[in-house]
N, C-alpha and C positions, 0 to 999 in steps of 0.2 A: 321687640327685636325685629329690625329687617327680615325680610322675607328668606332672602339667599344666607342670610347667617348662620344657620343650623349643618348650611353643606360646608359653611366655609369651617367653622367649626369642627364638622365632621371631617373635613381632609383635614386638619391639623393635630388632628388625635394619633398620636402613637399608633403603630399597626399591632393589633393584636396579634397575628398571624405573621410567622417568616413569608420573607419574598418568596415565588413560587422561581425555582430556578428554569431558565431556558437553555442548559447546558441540553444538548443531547449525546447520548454516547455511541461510540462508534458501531457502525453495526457490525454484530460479530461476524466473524470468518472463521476457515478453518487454517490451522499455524502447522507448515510443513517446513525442511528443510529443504533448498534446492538439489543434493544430491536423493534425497529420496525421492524427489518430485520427479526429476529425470528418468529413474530407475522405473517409478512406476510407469511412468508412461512409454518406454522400452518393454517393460514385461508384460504390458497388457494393455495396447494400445488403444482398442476399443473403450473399455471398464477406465482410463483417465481420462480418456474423450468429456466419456459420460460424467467421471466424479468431478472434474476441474474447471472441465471449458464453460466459460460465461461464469465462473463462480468468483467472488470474493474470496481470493489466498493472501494469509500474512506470510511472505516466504523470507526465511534467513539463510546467511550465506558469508559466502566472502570473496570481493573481488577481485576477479581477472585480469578485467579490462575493463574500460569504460570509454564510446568510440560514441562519433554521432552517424547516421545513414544518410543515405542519398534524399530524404525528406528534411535533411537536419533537425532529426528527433534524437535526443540524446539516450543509449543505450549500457546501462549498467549491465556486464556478464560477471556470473555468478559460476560457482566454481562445483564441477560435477566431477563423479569421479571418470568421467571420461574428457580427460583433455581438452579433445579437439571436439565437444559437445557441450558448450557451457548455458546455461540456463540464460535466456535475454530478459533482461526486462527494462521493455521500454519505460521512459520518465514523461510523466506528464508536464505539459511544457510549462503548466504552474509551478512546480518542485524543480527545473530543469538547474536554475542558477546554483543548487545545493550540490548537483555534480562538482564543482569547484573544490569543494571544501571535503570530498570522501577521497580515499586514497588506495589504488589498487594493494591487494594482500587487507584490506581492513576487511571487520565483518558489518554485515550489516543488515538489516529487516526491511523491504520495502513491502507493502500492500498495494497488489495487485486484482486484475481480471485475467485468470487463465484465459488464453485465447491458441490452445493448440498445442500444436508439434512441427515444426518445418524443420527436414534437411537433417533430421535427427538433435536438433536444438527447441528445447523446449521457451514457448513465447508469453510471455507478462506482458500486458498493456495496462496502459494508464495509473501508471504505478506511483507510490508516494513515501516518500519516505517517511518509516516509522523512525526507525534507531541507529546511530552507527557504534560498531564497537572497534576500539585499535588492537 
């Protein structure tokens, strides 16, 4: 037998063993609601500083508005129970073209990076959409 025939061999043998998967899974977060999200961070604005900002949030909701800013960054608001204080969160401009296809009043999950409080509007960056519900 040739030299190389035992490897060529050896790759053609059935795998004993399943493929090893390369799926990796998402890394957890923690899953809030945008009106409690708002809330805490009105009741104790220090303690969400600390629990939120810079953190991975799965936050659900339902839309307001959906507007783009003066950077044309596309901006999903979520609905709090203060009106005229709706939760932002900005879309990352990879997920941006799925703004099209969501519909103000629908609900929906994006996963973000807390990044704050401004103006009494609580701020989402680089947000991605999880799920939309009608």
């Amino acid at each position: 037998m040739a030299p190389g025939m035992w490897i060529r061999l050896f790759l053609d043998m059935p795998q004993a063993y399943p493929e090893i998967s390369t799926y990796q899974h998402p890394v957890p977060c923690a899953k809030i609601n945008a009106p409690t999200l708002h809330y805490n961070y009105k009741k104790d604005p220090p303690r969400a500083y600390d629990e939120y900002t810079g953190q991975l949030l799965q936050v659900s909701g339902r839309i307001t508005d959906i507007v783009q800013n003066a950077n044309a960054e596309a901006i999903v608001k979520l609905k709090t129970k203060e009106e005229l204080h709706p939760v932002q969160a900005i879309i990352n401009p990879d997920d941006i073209h799925i703004t099209k296809s969501v519909a103000v009043g629908n609900g929906i999950e994006v996963r973000c990076e807390g990044a704050g409080m401004i103006d009494e509007n609580v701020i989402l960056k680089n947000c991605t959409f999880v799920e939309q519900t009608p």
